[in-house]
Each structure stands twice: as structure tokens, then as C-alpha cells.
LOKEZA-60549 format. One record per residue (C-alpha): residue number from 1; residue in one letter; x, y, z. Coordinates in nm, 4 decimals. Example, Ala and Ser with C-alpha at 12.3 -4.5 7.8 and 13.67 -1.06 7.14 Angstrom:
  nr rest       xx       yy       zz
   1    a   1.2300  -0.4500   0.7800
   2    s   1.3670  -0.1060   0.7140
This chain:
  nr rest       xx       yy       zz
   1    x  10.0780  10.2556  11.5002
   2    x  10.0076   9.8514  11.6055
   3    x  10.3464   9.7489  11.4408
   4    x  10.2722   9.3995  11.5887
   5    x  10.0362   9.3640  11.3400
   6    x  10.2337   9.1745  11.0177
   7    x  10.1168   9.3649  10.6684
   8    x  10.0126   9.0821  10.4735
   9    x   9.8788   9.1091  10.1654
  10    x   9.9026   9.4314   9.8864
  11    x   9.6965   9.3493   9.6546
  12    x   9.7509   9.6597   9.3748
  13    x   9.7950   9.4685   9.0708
  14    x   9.4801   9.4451   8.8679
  15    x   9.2242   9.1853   8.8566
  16    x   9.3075   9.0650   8.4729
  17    x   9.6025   8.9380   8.5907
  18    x   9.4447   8.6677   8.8151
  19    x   9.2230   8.6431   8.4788
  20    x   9.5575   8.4770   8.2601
  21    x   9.6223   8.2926   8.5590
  22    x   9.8523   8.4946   8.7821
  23    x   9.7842   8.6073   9.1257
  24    x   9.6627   8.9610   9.2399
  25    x   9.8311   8.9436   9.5730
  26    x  10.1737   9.0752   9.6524
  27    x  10.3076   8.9181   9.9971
  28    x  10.5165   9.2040  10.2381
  29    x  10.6957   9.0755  10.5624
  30    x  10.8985   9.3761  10.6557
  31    x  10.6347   9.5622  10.8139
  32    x  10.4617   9.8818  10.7284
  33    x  10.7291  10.0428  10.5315
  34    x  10.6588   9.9124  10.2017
  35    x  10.2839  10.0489  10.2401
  36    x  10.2354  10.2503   9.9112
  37    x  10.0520  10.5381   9.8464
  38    x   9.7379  10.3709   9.7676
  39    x   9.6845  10.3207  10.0979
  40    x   9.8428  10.5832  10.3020
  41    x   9.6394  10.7015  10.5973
  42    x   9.6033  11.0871  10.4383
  43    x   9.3526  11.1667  10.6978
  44    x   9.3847  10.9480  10.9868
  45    x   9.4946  11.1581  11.3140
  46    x   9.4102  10.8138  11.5872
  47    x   9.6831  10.5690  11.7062
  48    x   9.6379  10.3697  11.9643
  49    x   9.7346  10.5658  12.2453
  50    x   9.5231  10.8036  12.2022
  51    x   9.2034  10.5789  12.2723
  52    x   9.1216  10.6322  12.6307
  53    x   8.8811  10.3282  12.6683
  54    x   9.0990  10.0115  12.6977
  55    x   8.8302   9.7799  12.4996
  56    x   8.8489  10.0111  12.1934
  57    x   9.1627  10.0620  12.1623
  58    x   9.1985   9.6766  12.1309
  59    x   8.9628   9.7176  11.8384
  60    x   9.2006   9.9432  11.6733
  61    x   9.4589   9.8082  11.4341
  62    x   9.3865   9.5081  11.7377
  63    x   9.6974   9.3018  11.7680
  64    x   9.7304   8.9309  11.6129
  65    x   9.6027   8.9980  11.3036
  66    x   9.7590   9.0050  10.9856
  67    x   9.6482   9.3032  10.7417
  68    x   9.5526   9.2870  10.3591
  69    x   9.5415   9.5997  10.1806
  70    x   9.2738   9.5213   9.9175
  71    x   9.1959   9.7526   9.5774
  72    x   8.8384   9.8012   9.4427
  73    x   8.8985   9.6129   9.1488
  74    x   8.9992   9.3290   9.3166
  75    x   8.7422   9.3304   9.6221
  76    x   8.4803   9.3792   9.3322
  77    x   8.7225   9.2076   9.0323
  78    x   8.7430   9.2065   8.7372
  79    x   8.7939   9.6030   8.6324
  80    x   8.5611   9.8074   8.8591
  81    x   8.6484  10.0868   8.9856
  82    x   8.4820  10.3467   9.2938
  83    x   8.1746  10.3067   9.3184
  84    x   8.0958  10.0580   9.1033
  85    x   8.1005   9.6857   9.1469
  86    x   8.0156   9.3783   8.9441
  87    x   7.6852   9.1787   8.9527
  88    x   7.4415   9.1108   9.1999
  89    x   7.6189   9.0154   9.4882
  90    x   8.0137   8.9214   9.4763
  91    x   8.1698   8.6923   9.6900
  92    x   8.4127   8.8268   9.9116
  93    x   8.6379   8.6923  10.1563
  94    x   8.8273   8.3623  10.0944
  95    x   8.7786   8.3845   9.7244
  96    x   8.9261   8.7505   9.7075
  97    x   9.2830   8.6237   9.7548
  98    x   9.2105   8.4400   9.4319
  99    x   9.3852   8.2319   9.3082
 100    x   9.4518   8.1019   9.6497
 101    x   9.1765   8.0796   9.9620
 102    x   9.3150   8.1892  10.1887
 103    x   9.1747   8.1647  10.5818
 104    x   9.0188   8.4369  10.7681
 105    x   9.1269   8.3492  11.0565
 106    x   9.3771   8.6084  11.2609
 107    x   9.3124   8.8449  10.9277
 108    x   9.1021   9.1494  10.8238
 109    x   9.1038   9.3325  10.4973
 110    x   9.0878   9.7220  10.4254
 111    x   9.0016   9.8686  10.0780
 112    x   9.0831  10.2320  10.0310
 113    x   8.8405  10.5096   9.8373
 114    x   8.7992  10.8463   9.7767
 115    x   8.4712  10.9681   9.9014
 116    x   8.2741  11.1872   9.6333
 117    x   7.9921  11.4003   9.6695
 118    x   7.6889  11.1005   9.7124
 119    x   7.5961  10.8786   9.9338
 120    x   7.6162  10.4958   9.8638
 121    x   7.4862  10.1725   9.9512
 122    x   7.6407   9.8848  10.0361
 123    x   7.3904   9.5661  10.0675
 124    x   7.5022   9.2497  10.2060
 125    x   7.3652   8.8865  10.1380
 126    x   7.4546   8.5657  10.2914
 127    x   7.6986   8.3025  10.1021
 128    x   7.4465   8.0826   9.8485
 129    x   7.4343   7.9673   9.5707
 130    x   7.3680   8.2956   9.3899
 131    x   7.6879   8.4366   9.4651
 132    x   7.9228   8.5469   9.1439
 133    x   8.2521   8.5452   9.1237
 134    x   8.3652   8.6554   8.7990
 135    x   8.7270   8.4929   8.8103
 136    x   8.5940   8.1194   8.8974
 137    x   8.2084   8.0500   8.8840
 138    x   8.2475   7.6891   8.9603
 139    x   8.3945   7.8059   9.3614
 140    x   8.1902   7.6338   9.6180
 141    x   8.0895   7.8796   9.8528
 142    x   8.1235   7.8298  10.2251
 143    x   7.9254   8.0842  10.4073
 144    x   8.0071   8.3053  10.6925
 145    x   7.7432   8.3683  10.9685
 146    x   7.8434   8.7257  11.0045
 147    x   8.0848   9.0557  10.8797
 148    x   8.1975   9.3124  11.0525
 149    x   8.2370   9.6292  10.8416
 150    x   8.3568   9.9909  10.9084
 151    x   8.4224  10.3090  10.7398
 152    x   8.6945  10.5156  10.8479
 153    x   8.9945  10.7432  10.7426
 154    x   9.1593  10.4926  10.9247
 155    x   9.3194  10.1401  10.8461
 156    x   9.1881   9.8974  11.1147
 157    x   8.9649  10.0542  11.2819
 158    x   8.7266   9.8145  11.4356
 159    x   8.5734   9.9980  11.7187
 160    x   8.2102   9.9528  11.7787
 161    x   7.9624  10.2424  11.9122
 162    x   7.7274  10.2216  12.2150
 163    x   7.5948  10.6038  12.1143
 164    x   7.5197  10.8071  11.8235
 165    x   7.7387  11.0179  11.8260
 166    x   8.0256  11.0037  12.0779
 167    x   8.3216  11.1384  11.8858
 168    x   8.2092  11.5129  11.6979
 169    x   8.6176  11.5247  11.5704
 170    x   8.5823  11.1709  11.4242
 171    x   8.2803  11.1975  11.1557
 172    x   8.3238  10.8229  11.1152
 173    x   8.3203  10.7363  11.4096
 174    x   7.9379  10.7304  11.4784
 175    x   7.6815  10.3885  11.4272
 176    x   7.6092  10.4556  11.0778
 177    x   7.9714  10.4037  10.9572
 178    x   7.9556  10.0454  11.1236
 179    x   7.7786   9.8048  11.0513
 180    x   7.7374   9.3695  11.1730
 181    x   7.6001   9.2406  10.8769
 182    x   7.3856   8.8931  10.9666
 183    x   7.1284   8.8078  10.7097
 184    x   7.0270   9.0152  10.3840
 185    x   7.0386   9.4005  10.4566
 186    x   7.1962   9.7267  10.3994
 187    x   7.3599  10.0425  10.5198
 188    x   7.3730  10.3720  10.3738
 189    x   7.6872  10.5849  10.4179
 190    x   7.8099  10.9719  10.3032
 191    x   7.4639  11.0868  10.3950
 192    x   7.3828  11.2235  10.7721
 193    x   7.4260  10.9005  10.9162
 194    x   7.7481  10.8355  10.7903
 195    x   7.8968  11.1592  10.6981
 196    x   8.1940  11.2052  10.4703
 197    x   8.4495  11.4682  10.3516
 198    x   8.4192  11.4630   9.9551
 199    x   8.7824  11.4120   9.7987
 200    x   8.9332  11.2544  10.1679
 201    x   9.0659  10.9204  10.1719
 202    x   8.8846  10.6791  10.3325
 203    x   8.9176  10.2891  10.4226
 204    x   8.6465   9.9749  10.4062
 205    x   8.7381   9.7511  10.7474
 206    x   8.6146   9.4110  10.6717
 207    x   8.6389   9.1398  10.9248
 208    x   8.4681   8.7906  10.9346
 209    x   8.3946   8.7804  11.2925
 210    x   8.0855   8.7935  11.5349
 211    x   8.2126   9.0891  11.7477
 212    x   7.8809   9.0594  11.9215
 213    x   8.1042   9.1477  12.2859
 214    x   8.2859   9.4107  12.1420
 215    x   8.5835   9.2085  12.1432
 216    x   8.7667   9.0243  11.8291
 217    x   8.9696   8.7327  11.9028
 218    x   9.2569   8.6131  11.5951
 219    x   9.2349   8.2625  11.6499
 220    x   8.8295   8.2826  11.5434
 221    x   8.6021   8.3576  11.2411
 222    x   8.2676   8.3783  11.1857
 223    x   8.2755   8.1214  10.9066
 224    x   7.9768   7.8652  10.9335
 225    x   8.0417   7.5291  11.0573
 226    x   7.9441   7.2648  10.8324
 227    x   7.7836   6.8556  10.9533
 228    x   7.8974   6.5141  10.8510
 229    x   7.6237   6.3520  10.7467
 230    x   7.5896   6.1470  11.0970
 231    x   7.5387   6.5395  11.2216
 232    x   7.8833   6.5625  11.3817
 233    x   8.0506   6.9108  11.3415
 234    x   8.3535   6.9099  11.0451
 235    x   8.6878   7.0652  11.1734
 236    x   8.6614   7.4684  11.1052
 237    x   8.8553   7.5603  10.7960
 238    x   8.8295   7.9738  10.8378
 239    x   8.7308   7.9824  10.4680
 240    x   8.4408   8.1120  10.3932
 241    x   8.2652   8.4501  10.1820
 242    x   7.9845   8.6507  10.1904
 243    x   7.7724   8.8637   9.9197
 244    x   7.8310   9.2063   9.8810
 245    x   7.7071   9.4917   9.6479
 246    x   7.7987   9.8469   9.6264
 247    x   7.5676  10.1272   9.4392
């Protein structure tokens, strides 16, 4: 286990609470003790020793970054619950830490489920104007050029795939369960391309970075920059969302 990596943010409470104005996000600093069982790892046999190739196993629970354990019902707020989530297209990113916005930068978030006995969709769409957010409607969205997403029994788990299939102990661990998410488009997971064990615990990776190199670096995000008016580039804040649906 990366125990360089600082757990951040538990955010277990439900989303009503952030309704009444309270916040949804529970701050840890002593480590991975105080995980709960939420968000155990029930079925997650890699650390990072065990990852031969010395550019994945950076991408693995990769150090520098601080990790928020996120629930459903607060990615997709305000009372969903697996599979379901809310709307068109939610905001996530910034705006899920609400009432705060908090930067993406040197942070990645992981939502546990149980898998059933479909397959889903998750569709992605680009920060506009048509983003909800049921908790504030009047949040300005900033938009993020690209997410990184993955689907494993693991927390963390980042690594990207060159083949199809390069892993047949690690059924997540193939190019459907990952997916960099650019403009408006989909991917399709607990069918062949992305198979999964019905009733096993399994974790949505989300990072906001370009990992076009197959490298992720903490002191970036893949938040859009925005122009003064004259055209010169604004300092990069790190906040920023993107859309996301799940059926």
C-alpha cells in the first residue's frame, strides 16, 4: 500500500446534509486507518510491488496525491444510489466537494460499487452551460479538457493499457475498464469489454489529468485555461468539472 499518499477526503455522510447547508466531506490526516468499510478493498490482491513495469506501478495509488473516497450519492447528489444518477449530465469534480471547491490539483477521487448482474453506461460531456448540479444551479462551471477514469477492485489504480488483454487474473485490467474521456462520448462496462464479478466490490478512479504519456504528474490538472480579454492566459486555478451520466 502507497502510504505516502495522505487520505483526504471521506465523504459518507449523505448529500441532504450539504442540502441544509452543512458539508458532505469528512477530512482524515492519520492515514489509511480510519478507512471504513465502505471502501475497503474486498477484492483487491495488487500493491505496488507487485507491478513489474516501473511506469505502471507509478500509476498505482501514484505518490503525491491526496485521495477522496467519494459515495454515489454524493458523486451523483442529492439521494441516488447504484446505478442511478441525477439528470442529464452532473457536474463533477470541483463542485463535488460542495460546499467548498476544492482544486484538483495533486488529487483523484474513487467511488466504490457493487457490481450487479448488467452492464452500464457511463457517458461523459464537456463542462457547459448545460451542466446540473442539484445542490447550487447558479455554480459557474470551469471546464476541464480531459478525465481520466478507471474501473477496478482497486483504489487508485490508474494504469493505462497498450493491449487488450494483458492481465487474464485482473478482469479489470483490460482497455474497456479505462477510459480518457475528451469531448462527448461513452464507455460501456460489465459486458465483455469490461467484465465484472456480480456482488464484488469495485472502485470508480477519477482523475482530471491528460495522462496522454502514461504518466500523471500532482502538481498538474487538466482543467482548461481561461484568456483575459487582451488574450493573455489567467493564472491556473485547478478548479474545474466535467459532465457525467450513469445508466
Amino acid at each position: 500500500m502507497n502510504t505516502t499518499a495522505r487520505l483526504l477526503a471521506m465523504v459518507i455522510a449523505p448529500a441532504s446534509m450539504a442540502l441544509s447547508g452543512g458539508s458532505a466531506a469528512q477530512v482524515f490526516d492519520d492515514g489509511f486507518e480510519s478507512v471504513p468499510a465502505e471502501f475497503q478493498e474486498t477484492h483487491c490482491t495488487l500493491t505496488r510491488e507487485s507491478i513489474a513495469d516501473p511506469v505502471q506501478r507509478a500509476l498505482f495509488k501514484p505518490d503525491g496525491y491526496e485521495e477522496a473516497l467519494i459515495a454515489w450519492n454524493v458523486l451523483f447528489p442529492p439521494d441516488r444510489e447504484y446505478p442511478d444518477s441525477y439528470g442529464d449530465k452532473i457536474a463533477v469534480g470541483s463542485i463535488t466537494f460542495y460546499p467548498d471547491r476544492r482544486k484538483l490539483q495533486g488529487l483523484y477521487m474513487t467511488v466504490p460499487f457493487t457490481a450487479d448482474e448488467t452492464f452500464h453506461e457511463l457517458s461523459h460531456r464537456p463542462a457547459t452551460a448545460t451542466l446540473t448540479f442539484p445542490l447550487d444551479p447558479n455554480y459557474r462551471w470551469q471546464a476541464a479538457d480531459s478525465v481520466y477514469v478507471t474501473i477496478s477492485p482497486c483504489r487508485g489504480d490508474f494504469r493505462t493499457i497498450a493491449v487488450t488483454n494483458p492481465d487474464p487474473d485482473d478482469e479489470t485490467y483490460t482497455k474497456g475498464c479505462r477510459k480518457r474521456f475528451h469531448q462527448t462520448e461513452k464507455f460501456v462496462y460489465g459486458a465483455t469489454n469490461c467484465p465484472l464479478y456480480p456482488g464484488h466490490r469495485y472502485f470508480l478512479n477519477i482523475v482530471f489529468e491528460e495522462i496522454g504519456d502514461d504518466h500523471l504528474d500532482p502538481t498538474t490538472t487538466s482543467c482548461s485555461t481561461e484568456y483575459y480579454s487582451d488574450g493573455s492566459p489567467k493564472p491556473q486555478d485547478h478548479i474545474c468539472e466535467a459532465g457525467f451520466k450513469h445508466d
